[in-house]
N, C-alpha and C positions, 0 to 999 in steps of 0.2 A: 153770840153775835151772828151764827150764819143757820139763826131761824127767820132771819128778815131780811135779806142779804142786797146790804148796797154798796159791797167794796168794789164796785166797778162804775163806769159812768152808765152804762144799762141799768143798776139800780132795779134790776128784777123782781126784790122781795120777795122772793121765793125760801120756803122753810127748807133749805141744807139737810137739816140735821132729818126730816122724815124723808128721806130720799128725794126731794122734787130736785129737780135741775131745773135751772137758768138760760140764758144763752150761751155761758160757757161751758154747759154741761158736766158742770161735777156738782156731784153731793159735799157731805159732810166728811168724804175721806181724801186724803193725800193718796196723788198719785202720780205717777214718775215711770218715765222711758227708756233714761239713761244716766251713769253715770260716768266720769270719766276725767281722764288727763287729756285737757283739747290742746294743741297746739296751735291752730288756726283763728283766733283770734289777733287783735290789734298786739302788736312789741308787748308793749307794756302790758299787758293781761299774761300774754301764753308764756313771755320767758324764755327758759331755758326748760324747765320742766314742765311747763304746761299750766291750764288753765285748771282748776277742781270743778269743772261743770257739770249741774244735776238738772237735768232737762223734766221738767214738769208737763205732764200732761194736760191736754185740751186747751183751750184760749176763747177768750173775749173780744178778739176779730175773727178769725176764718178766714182770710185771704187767699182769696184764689188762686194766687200764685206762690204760694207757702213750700219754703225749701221742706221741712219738715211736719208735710201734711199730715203723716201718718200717726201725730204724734198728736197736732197741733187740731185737726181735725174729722181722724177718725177717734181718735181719744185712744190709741195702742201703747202700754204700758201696764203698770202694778202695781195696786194697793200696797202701800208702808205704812205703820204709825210712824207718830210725831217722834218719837223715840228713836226708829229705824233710821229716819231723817236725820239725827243728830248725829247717831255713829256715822253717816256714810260724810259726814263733814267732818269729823274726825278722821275717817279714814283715808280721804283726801288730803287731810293735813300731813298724817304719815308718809304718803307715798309720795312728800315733797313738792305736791301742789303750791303755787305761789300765791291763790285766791280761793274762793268760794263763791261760784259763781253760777247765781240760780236764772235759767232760762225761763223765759214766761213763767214768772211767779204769782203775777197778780189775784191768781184765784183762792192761792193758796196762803196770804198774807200771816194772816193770825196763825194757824200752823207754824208755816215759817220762825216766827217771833217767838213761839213757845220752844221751839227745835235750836233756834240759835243760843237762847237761855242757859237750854243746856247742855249743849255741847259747849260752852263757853265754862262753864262748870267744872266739867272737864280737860279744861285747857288747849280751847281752838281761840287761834289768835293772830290768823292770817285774817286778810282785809275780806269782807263781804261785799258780792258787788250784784247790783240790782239789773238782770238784765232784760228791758222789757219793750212791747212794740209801742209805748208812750201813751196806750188809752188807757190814763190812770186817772182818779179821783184823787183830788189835791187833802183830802182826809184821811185817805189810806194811806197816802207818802208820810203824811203828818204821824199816821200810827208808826212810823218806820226810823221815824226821827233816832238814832242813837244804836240802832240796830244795822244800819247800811253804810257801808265804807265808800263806798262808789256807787255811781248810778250810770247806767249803761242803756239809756232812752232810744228807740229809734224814732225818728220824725219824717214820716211816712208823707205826707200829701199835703198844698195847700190849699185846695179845693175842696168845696163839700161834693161836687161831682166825681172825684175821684176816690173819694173814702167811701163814699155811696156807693160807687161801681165795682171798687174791687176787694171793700172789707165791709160793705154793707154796715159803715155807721156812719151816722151825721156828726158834724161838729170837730171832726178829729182834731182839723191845725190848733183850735182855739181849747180844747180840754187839753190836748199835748203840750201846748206851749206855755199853759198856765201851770201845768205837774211839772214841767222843765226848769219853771220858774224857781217853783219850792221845792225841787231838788237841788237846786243850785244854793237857794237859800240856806241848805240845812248843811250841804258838803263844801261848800266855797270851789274855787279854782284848784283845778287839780295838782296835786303835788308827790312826786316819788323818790324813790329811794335811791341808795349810791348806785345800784346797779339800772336804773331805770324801767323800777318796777312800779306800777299806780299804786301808792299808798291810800287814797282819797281826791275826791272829786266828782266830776260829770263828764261823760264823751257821749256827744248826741249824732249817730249813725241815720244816716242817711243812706238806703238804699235807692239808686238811680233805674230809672225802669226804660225800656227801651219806647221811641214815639215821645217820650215827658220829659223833654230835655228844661221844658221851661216851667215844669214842675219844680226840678231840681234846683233850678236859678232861683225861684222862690223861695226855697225853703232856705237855700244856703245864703240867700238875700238877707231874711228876716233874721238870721243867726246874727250873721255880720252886722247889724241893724242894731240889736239887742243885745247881746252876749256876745263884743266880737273877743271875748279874752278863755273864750269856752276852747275844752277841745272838740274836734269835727273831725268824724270819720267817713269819708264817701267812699262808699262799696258799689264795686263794677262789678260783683262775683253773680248777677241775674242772670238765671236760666229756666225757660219759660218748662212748667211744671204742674202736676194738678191740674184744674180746669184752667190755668194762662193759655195752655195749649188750644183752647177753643177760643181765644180773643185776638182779632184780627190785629189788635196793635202790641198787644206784648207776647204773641208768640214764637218769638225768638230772644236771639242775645243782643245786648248790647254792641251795636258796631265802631267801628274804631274813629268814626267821625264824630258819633255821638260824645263817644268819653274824651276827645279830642275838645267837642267845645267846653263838656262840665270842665276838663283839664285847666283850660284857659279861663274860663269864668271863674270859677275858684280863686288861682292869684294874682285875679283883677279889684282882687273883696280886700277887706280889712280884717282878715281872720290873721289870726297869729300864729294858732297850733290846729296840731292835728294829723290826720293821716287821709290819704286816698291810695282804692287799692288800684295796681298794676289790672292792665284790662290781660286777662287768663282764656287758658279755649277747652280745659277741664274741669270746672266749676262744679260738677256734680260728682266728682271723686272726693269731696269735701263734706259730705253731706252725711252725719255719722249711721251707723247700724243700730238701731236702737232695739237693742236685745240687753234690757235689763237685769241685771244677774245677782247684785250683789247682795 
């Protein structure tokens, strides 16, 4: 499948398998940054023991403001096989992870599917959860169908001027909100366990950027509008980073006026559930080491 590669909405076709890269810049191999027990995730992901997140190299946006440029678009990390992939999901499940949770997976879909196969085999049977920036092709979700416990979407912009400006693709609201769509279709309303752990569902994360206050009003607009029985995550943890620092409007943080109105706008909506984080002023002591070892 990835000598003609259209598992993204860029639809590159470019041959994987003879070395060519795409705009995501990976070949035919799996490759990974980090792995880990995260705690900083939403309640219901990180637990008590944490999240089992395996941070996947490169990406199909590039955003200039990317907490994890170094990973996402210098491409820094380490060829594994599909094999290697499925012990370190096993070995997550050992060390009492409550999830399996793959960070920008998108490039690496088919991998993924063969690696959960079998570490399932072997008896992994904590929840998978799909954690991605929402530029997905509604055919590669569909390949995913029965394989992903959770889907863990961000929904970035609802402008094409903005997705233009600051992740350089067109279309993002309407390719994001239609993959949102049928990920919803496939996991329904989220539901968890006694201890209020996400067994299944969708949480569509919204990061709020500083200047885009009526960005954000839109997106959490169209939720409410659409999906208001979703859950919604709005994240105040922006810190301007990578090339943000050269853009006159989001080279800083988020001020306390700004998250004051997303605050108030929020539960003026018809949204039910969900989380928004706490505005913080060390943001970037969150942002993992990615010194993959395992």
């Amino acid at each position: 499948m990835l000598d003609n590669c259209t598992l993204c909405p860029h639809k590159c076709k470019v041959n994987r398998l003879n070395g060519i890269k795409g705009r995501c810049k990976c070949d035919d191999k799996l490759k990974i940054a980090l792995s880990s027990l995260h705690m900083f995730e939403e309640p219901c992901i990180s637990g008590t023991n944490g999240s089992g997140t395996v941070f996947f190299s490169n990406c199909n946006l590039n955003c200039i403001y990317c907490q994890n440029y170094e990973i996402s678009n210098l491409g820094k990390g380490k060829e594994i096989t599909t094999d290697h992939l499925a012990e370190i999901f096993l070995n997550q499940q050992e060390k009492g992870a409550h999830n399996i949770n793959l960070v920008t997976p998108t490039m690496y879909v088919y991998q993924i599917i063969e690696a959960i196969k079998i570490a399932k085999l072997s008896g992994l049977n904590i929840p998978i959860i799909y954690n991605t920036n929402g530029y997905e092709n509604i055919e590669t979700i569909k390949l995913l169908n029965g394989y992903i416990d959770v889907y863990l979407p961000d929904l970035k912009y609802y402008t094409n001027e903005l997705s233009k400006k600051y992740s350089n693709v067109d279309n993002y609201f309407e390719i994001a909100t239609n993959a949102i769509k049928e990920m919803y279709a496939q996991v329904g309303q989220a539901c968890f366990d006694e201890n209020g752990l996400i067994k299944k569902g969708v949480i569509i994360r919204h990061l709020v950027l500083p200047n885009h206050i009526q960005n954000s009003k839109n997106i959490l607009k169209w939720i409410s509008d659409n999906l208001p029985n979703i859950y919604v995550s709005v994240m105040s943890q922006y810190f301007p980073t990578y090339k943000a620092k050269e853009d006159n409007l989001i080279n800083r943080k988020l001020n306390k006026k700004e998250y004051k109105e997303i605050f108030n706008y929020l539960y003026s909506l018809n949204l039910k559930n969900g989380y928004i984080q706490e505005l913080e002023e060390h943001e970037e002591e969150y942002v993992p080491n990615f010194d993959f070892s395992e």
